[in-house]
MARFI-421869 format. One record per residue (C-alpha): x, y, z; residue number from 0. Coordinates in steps of 0.1 Angstrom, whole numbers. Example, Ala and Ser with C-alpha at 12.3 -4.5 7.8 and 13.67 -1.06 7.14 Angstrom:
2
+-------+-------+-------+------+
:     u :     v :     w : resi :
+-------+-------+-------+------+
:   123 :   -45 :    78 :    0 :
:   137 :   -11 :    71 :    1 :
+-------+-------+-------+------+
END
This chain:
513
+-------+-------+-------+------+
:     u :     v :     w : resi :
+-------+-------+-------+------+
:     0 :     0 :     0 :    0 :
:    28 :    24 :    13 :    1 :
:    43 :    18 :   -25 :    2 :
:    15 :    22 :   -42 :    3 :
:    10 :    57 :   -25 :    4 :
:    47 :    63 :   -34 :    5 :
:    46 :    55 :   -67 :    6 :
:     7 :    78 :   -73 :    7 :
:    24 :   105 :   -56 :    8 :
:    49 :   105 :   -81 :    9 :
:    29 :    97 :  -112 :   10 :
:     9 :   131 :  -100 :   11 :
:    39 :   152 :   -96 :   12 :
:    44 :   144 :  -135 :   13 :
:    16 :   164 :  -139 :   14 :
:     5 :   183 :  -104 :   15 :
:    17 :   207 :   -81 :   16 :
:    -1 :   225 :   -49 :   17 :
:   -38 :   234 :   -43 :   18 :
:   -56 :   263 :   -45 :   19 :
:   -85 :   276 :   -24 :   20 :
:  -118 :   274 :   -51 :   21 :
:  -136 :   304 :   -53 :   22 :
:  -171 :   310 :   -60 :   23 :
:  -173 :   343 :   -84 :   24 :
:  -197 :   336 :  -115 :   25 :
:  -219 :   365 :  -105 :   26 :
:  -239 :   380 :  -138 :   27 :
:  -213 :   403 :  -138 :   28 :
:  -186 :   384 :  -146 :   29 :
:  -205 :   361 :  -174 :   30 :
:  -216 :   395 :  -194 :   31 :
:  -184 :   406 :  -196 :   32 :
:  -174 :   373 :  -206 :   33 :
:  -194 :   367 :  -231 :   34 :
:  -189 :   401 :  -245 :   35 :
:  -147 :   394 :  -245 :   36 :
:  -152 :   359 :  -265 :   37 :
:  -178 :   377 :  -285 :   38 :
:  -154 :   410 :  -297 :   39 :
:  -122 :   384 :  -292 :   40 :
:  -110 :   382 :  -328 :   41 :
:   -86 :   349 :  -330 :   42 :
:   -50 :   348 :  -328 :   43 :
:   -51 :   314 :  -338 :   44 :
:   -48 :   306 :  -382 :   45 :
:   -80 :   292 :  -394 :   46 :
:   -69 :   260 :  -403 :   47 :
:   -56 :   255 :  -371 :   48 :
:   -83 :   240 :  -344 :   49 :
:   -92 :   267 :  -317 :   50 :
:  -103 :   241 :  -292 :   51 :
:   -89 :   206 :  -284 :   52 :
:  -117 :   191 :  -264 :   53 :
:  -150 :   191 :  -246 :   54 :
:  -155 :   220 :  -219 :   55 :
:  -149 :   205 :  -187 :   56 :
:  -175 :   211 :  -158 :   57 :
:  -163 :   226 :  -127 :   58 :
:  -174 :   204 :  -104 :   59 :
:  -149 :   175 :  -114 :   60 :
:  -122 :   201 :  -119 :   61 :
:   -95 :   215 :   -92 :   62 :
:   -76 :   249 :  -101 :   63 :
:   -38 :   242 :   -98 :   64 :
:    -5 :   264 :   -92 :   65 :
:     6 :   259 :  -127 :   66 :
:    14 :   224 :  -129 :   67 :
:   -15 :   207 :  -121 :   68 :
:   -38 :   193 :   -93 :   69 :
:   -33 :   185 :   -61 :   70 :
:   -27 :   151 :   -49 :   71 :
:   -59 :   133 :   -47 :   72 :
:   -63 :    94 :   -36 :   73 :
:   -42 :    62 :   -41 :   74 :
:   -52 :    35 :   -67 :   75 :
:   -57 :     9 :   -44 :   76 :
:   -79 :     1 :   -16 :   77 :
:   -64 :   -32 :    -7 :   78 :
:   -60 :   -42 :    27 :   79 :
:   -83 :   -11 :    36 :   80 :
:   -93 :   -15 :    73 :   81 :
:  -131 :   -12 :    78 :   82 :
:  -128 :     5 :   110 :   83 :
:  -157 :    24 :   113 :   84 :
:  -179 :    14 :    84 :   85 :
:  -170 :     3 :    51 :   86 :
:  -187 :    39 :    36 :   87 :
:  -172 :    60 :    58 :   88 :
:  -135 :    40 :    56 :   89 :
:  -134 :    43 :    18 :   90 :
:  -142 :    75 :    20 :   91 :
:  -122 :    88 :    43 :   92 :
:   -93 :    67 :    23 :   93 :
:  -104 :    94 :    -4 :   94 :
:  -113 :    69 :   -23 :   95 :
:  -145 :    80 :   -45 :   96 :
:  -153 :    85 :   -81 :   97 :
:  -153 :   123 :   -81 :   98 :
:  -116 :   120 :   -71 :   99 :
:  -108 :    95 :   -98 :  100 :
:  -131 :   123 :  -122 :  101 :
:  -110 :   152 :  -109 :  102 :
:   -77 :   132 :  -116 :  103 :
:   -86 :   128 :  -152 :  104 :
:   -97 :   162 :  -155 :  105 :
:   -65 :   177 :  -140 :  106 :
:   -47 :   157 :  -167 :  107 :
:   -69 :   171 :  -197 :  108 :
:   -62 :   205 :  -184 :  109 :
:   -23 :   195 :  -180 :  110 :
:   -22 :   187 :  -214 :  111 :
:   -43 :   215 :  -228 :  112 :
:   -38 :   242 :  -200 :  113 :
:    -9 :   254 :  -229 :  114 :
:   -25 :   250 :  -255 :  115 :
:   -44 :   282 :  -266 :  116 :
:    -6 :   300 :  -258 :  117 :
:     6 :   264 :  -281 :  118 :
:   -16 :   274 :  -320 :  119 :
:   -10 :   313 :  -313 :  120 :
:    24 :   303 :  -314 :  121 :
:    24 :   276 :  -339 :  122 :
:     5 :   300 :  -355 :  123 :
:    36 :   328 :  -361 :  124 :
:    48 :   299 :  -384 :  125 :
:    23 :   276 :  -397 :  126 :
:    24 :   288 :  -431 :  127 :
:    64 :   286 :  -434 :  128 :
:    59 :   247 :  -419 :  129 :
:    32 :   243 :  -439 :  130 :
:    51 :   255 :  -472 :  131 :
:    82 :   229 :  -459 :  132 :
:    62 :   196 :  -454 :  133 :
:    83 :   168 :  -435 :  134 :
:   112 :   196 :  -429 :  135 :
:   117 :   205 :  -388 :  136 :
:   117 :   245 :  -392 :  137 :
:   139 :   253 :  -361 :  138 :
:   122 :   273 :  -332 :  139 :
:   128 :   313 :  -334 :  140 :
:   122 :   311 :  -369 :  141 :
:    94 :   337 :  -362 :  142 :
:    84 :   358 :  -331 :  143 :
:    49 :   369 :  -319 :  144 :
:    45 :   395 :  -297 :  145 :
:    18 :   385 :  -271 :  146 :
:   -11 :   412 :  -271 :  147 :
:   -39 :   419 :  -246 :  148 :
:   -64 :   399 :  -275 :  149 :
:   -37 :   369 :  -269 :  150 :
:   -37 :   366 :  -234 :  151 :
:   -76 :   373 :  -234 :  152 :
:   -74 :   342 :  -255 :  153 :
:   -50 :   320 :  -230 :  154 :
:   -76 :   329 :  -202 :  155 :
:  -105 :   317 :  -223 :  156 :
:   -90 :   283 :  -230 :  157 :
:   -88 :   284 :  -192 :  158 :
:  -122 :   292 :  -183 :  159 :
:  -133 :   263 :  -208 :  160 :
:  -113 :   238 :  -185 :  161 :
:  -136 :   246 :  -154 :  162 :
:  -115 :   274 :  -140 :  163 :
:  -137 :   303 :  -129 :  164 :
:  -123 :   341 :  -142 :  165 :
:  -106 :   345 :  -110 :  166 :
:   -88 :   311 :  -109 :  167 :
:   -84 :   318 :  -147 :  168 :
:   -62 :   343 :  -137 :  169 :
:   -46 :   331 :  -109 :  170 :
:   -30 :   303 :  -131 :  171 :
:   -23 :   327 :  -157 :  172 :
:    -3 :   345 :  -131 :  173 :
:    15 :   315 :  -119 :  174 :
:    25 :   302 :  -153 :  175 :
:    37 :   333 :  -162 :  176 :
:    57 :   337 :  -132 :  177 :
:    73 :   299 :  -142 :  178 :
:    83 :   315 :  -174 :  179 :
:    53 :   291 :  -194 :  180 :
:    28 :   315 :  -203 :  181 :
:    43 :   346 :  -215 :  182 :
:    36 :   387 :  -203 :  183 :
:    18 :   407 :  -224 :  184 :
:    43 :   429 :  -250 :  185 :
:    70 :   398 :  -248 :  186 :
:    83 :   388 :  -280 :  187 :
:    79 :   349 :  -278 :  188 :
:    98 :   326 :  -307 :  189 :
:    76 :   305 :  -326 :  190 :
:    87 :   263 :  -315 :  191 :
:   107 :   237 :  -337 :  192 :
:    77 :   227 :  -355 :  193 :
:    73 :   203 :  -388 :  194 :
:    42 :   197 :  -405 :  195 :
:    30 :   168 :  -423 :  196 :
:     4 :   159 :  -444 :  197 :
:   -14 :   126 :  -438 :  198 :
:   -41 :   105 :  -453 :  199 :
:   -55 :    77 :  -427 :  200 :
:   -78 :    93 :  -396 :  201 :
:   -65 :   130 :  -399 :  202 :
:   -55 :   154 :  -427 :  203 :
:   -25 :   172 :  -407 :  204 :
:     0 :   168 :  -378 :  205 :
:    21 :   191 :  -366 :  206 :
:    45 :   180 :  -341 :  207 :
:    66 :   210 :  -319 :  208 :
:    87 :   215 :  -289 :  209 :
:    94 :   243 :  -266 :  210 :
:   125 :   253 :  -250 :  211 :
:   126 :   253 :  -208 :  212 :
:   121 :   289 :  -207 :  213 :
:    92 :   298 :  -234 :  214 :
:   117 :   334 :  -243 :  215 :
:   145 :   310 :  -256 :  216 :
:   146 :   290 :  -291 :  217 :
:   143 :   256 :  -294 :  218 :
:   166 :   241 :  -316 :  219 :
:   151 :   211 :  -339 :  220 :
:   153 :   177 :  -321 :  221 :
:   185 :   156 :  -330 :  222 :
:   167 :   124 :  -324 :  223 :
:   133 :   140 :  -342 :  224 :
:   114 :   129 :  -311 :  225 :
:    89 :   163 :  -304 :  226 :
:    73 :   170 :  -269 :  227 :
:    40 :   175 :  -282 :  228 :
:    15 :   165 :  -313 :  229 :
:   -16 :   175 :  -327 :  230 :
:   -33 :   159 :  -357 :  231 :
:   -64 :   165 :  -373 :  232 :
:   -94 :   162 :  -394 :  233 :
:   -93 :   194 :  -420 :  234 :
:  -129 :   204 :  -413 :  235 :
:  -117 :   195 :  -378 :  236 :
:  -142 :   170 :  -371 :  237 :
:  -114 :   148 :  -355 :  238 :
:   -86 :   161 :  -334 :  239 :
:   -56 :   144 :  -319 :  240 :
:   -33 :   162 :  -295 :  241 :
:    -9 :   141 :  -273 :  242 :
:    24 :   151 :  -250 :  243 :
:    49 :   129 :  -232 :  244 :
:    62 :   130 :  -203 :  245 :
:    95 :   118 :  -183 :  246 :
:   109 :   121 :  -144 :  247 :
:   127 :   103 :  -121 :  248 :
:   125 :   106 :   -84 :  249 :
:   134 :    87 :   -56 :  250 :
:   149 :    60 :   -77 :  251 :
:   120 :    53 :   -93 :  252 :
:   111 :    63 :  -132 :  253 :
:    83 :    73 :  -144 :  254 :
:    67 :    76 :  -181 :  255 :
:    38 :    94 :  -191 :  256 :
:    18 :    94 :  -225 :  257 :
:   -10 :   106 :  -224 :  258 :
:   -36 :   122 :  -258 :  259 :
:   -70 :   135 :  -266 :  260 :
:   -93 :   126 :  -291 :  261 :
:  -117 :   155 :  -296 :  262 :
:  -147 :   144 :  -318 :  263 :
:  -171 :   170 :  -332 :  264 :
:  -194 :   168 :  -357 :  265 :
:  -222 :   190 :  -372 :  266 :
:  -257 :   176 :  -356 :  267 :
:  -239 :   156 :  -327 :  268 :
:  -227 :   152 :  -294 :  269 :
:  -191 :   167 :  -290 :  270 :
:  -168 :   145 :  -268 :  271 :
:  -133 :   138 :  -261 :  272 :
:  -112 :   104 :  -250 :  273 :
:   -87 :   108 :  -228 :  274 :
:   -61 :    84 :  -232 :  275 :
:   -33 :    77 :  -202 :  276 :
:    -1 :    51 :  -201 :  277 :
:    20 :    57 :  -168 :  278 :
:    47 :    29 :  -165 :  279 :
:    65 :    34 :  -131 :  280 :
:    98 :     9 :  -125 :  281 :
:   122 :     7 :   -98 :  282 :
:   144 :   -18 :   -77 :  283 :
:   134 :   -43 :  -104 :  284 :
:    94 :   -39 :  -105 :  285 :
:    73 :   -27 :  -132 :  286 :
:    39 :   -11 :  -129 :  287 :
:    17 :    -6 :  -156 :  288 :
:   -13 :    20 :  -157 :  289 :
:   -39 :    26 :  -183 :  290 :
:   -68 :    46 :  -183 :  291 :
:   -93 :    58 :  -206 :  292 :
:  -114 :    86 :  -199 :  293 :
:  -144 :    96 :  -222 :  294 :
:  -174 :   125 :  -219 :  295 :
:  -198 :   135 :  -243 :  296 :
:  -220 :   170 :  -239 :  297 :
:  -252 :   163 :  -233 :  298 :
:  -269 :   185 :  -259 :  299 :
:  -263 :   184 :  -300 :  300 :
:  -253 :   219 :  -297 :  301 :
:  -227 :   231 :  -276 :  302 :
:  -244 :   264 :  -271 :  303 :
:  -273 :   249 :  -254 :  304 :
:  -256 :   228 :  -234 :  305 :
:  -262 :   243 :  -201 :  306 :
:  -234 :   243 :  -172 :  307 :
:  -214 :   220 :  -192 :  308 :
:  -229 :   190 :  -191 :  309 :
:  -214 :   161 :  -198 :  310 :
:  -219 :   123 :  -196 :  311 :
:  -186 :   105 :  -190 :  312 :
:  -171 :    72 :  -182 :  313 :
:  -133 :    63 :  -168 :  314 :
:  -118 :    34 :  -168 :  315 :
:   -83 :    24 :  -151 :  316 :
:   -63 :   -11 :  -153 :  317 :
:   -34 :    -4 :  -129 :  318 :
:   -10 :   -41 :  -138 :  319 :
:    15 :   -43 :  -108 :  320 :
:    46 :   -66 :  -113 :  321 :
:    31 :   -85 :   -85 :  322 :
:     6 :  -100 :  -106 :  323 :
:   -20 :   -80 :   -92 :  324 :
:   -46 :   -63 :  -119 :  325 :
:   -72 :   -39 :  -106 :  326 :
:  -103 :   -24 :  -129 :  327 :
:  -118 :     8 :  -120 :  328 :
:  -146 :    19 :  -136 :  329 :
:  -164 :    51 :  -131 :  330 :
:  -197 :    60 :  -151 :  331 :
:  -224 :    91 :  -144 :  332 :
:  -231 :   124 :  -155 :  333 :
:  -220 :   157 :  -141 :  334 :
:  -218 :   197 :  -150 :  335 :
:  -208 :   225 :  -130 :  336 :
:  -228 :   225 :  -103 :  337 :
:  -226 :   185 :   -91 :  338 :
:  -234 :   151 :  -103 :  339 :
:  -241 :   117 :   -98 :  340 :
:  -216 :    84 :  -103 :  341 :
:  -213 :    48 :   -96 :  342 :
:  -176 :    33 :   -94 :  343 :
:  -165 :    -2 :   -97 :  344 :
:  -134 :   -15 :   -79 :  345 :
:  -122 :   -49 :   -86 :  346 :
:   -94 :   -67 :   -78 :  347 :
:   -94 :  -105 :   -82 :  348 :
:   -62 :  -109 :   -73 :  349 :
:   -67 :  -102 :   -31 :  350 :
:  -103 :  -112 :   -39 :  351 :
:  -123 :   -80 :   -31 :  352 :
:  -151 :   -58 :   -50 :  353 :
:  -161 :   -24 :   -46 :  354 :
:  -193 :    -5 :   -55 :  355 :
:  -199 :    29 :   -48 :  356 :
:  -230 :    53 :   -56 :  357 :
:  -219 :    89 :   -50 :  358 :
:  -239 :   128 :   -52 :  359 :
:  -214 :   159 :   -52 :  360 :
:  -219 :   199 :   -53 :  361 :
:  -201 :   223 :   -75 :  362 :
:  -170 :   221 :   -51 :  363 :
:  -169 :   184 :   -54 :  364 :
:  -182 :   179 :   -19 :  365 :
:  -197 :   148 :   -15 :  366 :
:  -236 :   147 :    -7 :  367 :
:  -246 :   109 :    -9 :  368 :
:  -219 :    80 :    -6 :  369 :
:  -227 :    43 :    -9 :  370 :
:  -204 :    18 :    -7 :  371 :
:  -213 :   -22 :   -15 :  372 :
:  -181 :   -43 :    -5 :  373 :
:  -177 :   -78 :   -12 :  374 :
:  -147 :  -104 :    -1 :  375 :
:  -146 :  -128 :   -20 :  376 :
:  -126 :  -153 :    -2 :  377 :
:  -150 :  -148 :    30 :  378 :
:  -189 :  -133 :    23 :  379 :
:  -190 :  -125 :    61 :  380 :
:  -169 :  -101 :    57 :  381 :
:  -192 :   -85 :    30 :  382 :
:  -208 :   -51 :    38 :  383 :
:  -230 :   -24 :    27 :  384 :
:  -226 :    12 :    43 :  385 :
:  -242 :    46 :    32 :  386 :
:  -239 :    78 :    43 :  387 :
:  -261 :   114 :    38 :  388 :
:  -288 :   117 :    18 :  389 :
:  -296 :   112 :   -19 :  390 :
:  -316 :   142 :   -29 :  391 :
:  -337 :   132 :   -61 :  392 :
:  -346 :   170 :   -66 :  393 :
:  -312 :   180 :   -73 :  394 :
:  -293 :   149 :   -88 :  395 :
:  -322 :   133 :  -105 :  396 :
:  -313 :   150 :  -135 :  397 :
:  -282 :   128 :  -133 :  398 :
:  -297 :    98 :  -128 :  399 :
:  -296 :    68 :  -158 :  400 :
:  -306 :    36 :  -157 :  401 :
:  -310 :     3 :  -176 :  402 :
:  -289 :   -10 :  -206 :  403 :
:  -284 :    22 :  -221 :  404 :
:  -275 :    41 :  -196 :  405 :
:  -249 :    63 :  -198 :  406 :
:  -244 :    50 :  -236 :  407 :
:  -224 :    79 :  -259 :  408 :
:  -237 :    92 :  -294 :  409 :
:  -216 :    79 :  -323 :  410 :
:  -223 :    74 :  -362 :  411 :
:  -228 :    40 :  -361 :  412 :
:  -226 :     9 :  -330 :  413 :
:  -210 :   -26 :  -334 :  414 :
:  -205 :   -56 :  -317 :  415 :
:  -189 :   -88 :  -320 :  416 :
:  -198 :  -116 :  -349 :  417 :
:  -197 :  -145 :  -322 :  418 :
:  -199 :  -146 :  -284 :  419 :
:  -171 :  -132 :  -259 :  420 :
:  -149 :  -154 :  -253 :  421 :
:  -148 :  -178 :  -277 :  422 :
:  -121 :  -203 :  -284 :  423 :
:   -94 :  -175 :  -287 :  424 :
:   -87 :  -145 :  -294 :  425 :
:   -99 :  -114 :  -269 :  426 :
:  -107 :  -126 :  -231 :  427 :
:   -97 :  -160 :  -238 :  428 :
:   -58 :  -161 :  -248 :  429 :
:   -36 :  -170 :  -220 :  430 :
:   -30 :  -140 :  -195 :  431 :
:   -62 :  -119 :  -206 :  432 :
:   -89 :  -138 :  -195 :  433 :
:   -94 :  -114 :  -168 :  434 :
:   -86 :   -81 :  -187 :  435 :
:   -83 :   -76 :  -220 :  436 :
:   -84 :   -45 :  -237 :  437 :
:   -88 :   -38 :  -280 :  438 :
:   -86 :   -12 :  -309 :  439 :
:  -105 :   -12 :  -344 :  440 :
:   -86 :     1 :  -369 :  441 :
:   -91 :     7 :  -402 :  442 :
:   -84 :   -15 :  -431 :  443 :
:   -48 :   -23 :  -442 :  444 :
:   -37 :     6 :  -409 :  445 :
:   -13 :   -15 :  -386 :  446 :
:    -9 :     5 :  -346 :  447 :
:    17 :    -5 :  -343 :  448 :
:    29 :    21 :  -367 :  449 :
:    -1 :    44 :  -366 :  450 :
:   -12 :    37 :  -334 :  451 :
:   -35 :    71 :  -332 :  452 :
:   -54 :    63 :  -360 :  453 :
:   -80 :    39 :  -343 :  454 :
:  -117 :    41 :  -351 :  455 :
:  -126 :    21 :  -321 :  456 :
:  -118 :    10 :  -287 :  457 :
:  -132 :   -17 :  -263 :  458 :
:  -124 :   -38 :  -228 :  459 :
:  -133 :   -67 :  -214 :  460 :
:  -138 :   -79 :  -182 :  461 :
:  -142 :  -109 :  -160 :  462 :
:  -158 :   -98 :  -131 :  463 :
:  -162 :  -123 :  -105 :  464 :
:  -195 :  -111 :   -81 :  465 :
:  -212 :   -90 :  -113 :  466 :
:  -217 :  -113 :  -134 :  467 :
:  -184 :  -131 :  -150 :  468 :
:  -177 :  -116 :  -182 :  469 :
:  -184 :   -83 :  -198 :  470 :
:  -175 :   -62 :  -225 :  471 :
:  -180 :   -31 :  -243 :  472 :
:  -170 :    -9 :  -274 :  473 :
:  -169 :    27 :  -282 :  474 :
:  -169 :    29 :  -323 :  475 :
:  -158 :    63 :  -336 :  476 :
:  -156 :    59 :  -370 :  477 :
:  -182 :    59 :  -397 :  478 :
:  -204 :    31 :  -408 :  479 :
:  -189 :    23 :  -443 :  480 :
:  -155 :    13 :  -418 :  481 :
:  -178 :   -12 :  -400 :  482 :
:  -172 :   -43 :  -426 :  483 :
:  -136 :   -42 :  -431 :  484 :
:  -124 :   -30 :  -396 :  485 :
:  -100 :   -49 :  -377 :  486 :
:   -96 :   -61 :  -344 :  487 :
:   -66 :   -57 :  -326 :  488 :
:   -57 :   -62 :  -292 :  489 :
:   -37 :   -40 :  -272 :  490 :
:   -13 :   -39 :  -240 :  491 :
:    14 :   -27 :  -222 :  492 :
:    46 :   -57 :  -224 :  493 :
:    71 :   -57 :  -198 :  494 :
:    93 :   -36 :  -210 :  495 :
:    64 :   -11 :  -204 :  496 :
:    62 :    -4 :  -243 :  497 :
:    26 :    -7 :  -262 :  498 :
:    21 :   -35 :  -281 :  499 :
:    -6 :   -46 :  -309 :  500 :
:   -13 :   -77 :  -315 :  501 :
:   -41 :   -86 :  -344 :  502 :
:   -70 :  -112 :  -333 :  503 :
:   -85 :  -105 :  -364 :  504 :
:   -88 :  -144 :  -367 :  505 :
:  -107 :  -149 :  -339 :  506 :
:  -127 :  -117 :  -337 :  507 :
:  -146 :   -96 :  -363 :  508 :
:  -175 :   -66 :  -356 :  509 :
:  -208 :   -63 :  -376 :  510 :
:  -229 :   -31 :  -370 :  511 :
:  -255 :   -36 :  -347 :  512 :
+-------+-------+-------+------+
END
C-alpha cells in the first residue's frame, strides 16, 4: 500500500503541483463581460488550425492548480483497507470516490491543454512557413509573436473552458507566467521547432513541436526527431488528436507518461473527447503498468445549449503491478458544474475484493450521498454495505440513468462482436487476458503499431467475478462504411512497459448492430 501511494504521488507530480482555495465568483457580472470578451475576441489562432482541443470540462470534477497541475488526490488501491468504522465512511475517508478518480482525469486534460491556446497562437507565427516545408523541422525562433492583450484574453479563455472560474483563470495565468510558461503581455515569444506533415488515414494534418525550458528561448530542432507535443487533425476539424509525453525520475523510481486527446465534433452531434493515459513506473526491479481511458460527451447536440457543461462520462483504469496483481476501475455518471451523480466499480481479483460505490457531489466536489457495497470474496461474512447522507432526487435526479443504455455515448454507427465473448481465442480468452483484456478497431490495411493514433474504435473486457463473469463493451468512432472491413486488434502494455498490438483478427470480427 505504502508503494503504491509512493509511486501515485509521483505519477501526479508528472503532472501536479499545490492546491488552491476554489472560489465562487460567477456573478452576472462576470459572465456578461465574458461573453462580451469571446464575442469581440478576434482569434489569434490561423483558421486552419483548431481553436479548441476538447470538450469544456465542468467545474465540479475540476481542481484549479498552481501551474502544474492538481493537487494530490487518492491512491489506486484500496487493498488491505481497514473497515474501522464502516465500510462507507473507511473508503471515503481513504479518499477513495469517483469524483476523485473524475478530478484526476480532469486535471490531466487540463495538464495537457492548460498550454494549449498560448501552443496554436504560437504555432501559428509559423504555420504557413511549416506548412510550405512539409516533413522539414523548421527550427524554433524562426518567427516571433509579440503577445497582445487579445492573446492573453485568448490564454484565459482556454482556461475558463477547462472549469477554472475568471478569477482562478487568472490566478494560473499568473503562476504560469511567473514559471516562465505562459508569456507577459508585449513579450516577443519565438515560434517552437515545428514540422508539419500531411497525412491521409484518420487525420489530414500533424504538426508535431517542442518548446525550449524557458518559453523566451529558441528551441533548436530535435537531434533524435522525437517532439514533446503533437496535434493531428481532421481538415474540417471534425477529428482532433493532440498528445504530450512526459519523463521524471524521483526517488529511484522512473516514471513515463503518455498521455492524448481525441476530440470528436461533428455538425448535428454530441461533441466528446477520449482521454487516453499510459504511466509505466519501474524501480528496484518492479514494473507497474497504468492505463486509463477517460471519455465524456456534452449532453446536448449543440454546444451552445448545453447548459453548465454538461457532460456524460465514463473512466476506466487497469493499474498491472509486477506483482501480478490487476485492478479495474470503472467510473460512469453524469456531471456539469454544479454537481453530479456516479457509480464506481473497484475490482481486484487478485486479493479477492469488490467495490461499489454510488456517489452525489456539489459544484465544489463535496460529496452529498456516498454508498459503498463491498464484497470479499474469499470470506462473504466479511461482506458489507454502508451509506452515508442523503440522496436528494430534486437535485441529482437529473443525473440519474438507468437500464442498458445508460450512460451510452452518441456515435455514427454501433457494433459488436460476430460471435460470443470469449470464444475459443482471441480477446478474453488467450492466456494471461482472460481477466482483462483490452482492443482497438482500426481501419483497413492501418497497422498500430505504426499508426497507433489512427483507431476508429476501442473496447475492454472484463471478468468480473461477483457482477456477473464476463463483460465487454466498445466505443466505435468511426463511420459506418468502416464497419465491414475493420479490424480487431488487441492491445497492452509488455514488460518492458512499451505498447504492443497484437491482431485477433482471426478470432474476432465486428458487424454493425
Amino acid at each position: 500500500m505504502n508503494r503504491l501511494l509512493l509511486t501515485f504521488f509521483i505519477i501526479l507530480f508528472a503532472f501536479v503541483g499545490c492546491n488552491k482555495e476554489k472560489d465562487k465568483s460567477n456573478s452576472l457580472e462576470a459572465l456578461i463581460t465574458r461573453f462580451l470578451i469571446r464575442s469581440l475576441l478576434n482569434s489569434n489562432i490561423d483558421s486552419e488550425l483548431p481553436s479548441n482541443l476538447s470538450v469544456a470540462v465542468p467545474r465540479s470534477i475540476r481542481k484549479p492548480s498552481s501551474g502544474l497541475g492538481a493537487s494530490l488526490k487518492t491512491s489506486k488501491s484500496v487493498k488491505s483497507l481497514v473497515h474501522a468504522k464502516g465500510v462507507a465512511e473507511d473508503t471515503f475517508d481513504a479518499g477513495f470516490t469517483g469524483q476523485a478518480f473524475l478530478t484526476e482525469g480532469t486535471s490531466i486534460v487540463s495538464e495537457i491543454l492548460r498550454d494549449s491556446k498560448r501552443d496554436l497562437v504560437l504555432i501559428s507565427g509559423a504555420y504557413k512557413m511549416a506548412k510550405s516545408k512539409p516533413g522539414v523541422c523548421i527550427p524554433g525562433g524562426s518567427a516571433t509573436v509579440r503577445i497582445t492583450q487579445s492573446m492573453e484574453d485568448e490564454f484565459l479563455e482556454g482556461m475558463e473552458r477547462l472549469g477554472l472560474s475568471s478569477d482562478e483563470a487568472r490566478g494560473e495565468l499568473i503562476s504560469l507566467q511567473n514559471e516562465g510558461i505562459l508569456p507577459f503581455i508585449g513579450q516577443a515569444v519565438p515560434t517552437p521547432a515545428m514540422v508539419y506533415r500531411q497525412l491521409s488515414n484518420e487525420y489530414d494534418v500533424q504538426v508535431d513541436f517542442s518548446f525550449a525550458e524557458s518559453i523566451g528561448t529558441p528551441q533548436p530542432c530535435p537531434a533524435n526527431n522525437k517532439f514533446q507535443k503533437s496535434i493531428k487533425f481532421k481538415s474540417d476539424k471534425s477529428k482532433i488528436f493532440s498528445s504530450i509525453t512526459r519523463s521524471l525520475k524521483v526517488f529511484g523510481i522512473s516514471l513515463s507518461v503518455d498521455a492524448s486527446i481525441t476530440y470528436i465534433t461533428q455538425e448535428g452531434k454530441k461533441d466528446k473527447a477520449i482521454l487516453n493515459i499510459k504511466q509505466v513506473t519501474s524501480g528496484s526491479g518492479n514494473v507497474d503498468k497504468s492505463t486509463t481511458r477517460f471519455t465524456f460527451e456534452e449532453c446536448e447536440n449543440d454546444t451552445e445549449a448545453n447548459a453548465n457543461k454538461c457532460v456524460t462520462l465514463s473512466y476506466s483504469n487497469v493499474y498491472d503491478m509486477s506483482s501480478g496483481d490487476k485492478i479495474t476501475t470503472t467510473v460512469k455518471g453524469k456531471t456539469n458544474d454544479y454537481g453530479g451523480y456516479v457509480t464506481t466499480e473497484y475490482i481486484d481479483n487478485y486479493n479477492g475484493e469488490e467495490y461499489y460505490l454510488e456517489e452525489t457531489y456539489d459544484e465544489n466536489g463535496d460529496t452529498g450521498y456516498f454508498a459503498v457495497d463491498y464484497y470479499d470474496l474469499n470470506d462473504n461474512t466479511n461482506d458489507e454495505y454502508e451509506e452515508l447522507g442523503y440522496y436528494d432526487s430534486d437535485l441529482y435526479g437529473q443525473f440519474y440513468e438507468s437500464g442498458a443504455n445508460a450512460y451510452q455515448f452518441e456515435w455514427d454507427a454501433f457494433v459488436d462482436f460476430t460471435s460470443a465473448i470469449p470464444g475459443a481465442t482471441g480477446i478474453g480468452k488467450d492466456s494471461g487476458f482472460v481477466e482483462y483484456d483490452a482492443f482497438v478497431l482500426m481501419p483497413a490495411g492501418v497497422d498500430p503499431n505504426v499508426y497507433p493514433d489512427e483507431y476508429i474504435g476501442w473496447g475492454e473486457f472484463f471478468n468480473n467475478v461477483n457482477s456477473g463473469g464476463p463483460v465487454y463493451y466498445i466505443d466505435f468512432y468511426g463511420t459506418a462504411d468502416q464497419i465491414p472491413s475493420a479490424v480487431v486488434w488487441r492491445y497492452y502494455i509488455n514488460a518492458s512497459g512499451n505498447e504492443q498490438y497484437v491482431s485477433v483478427a482471426a478470432s474476432n470480427t465486428v458487424i454493425q448492430i
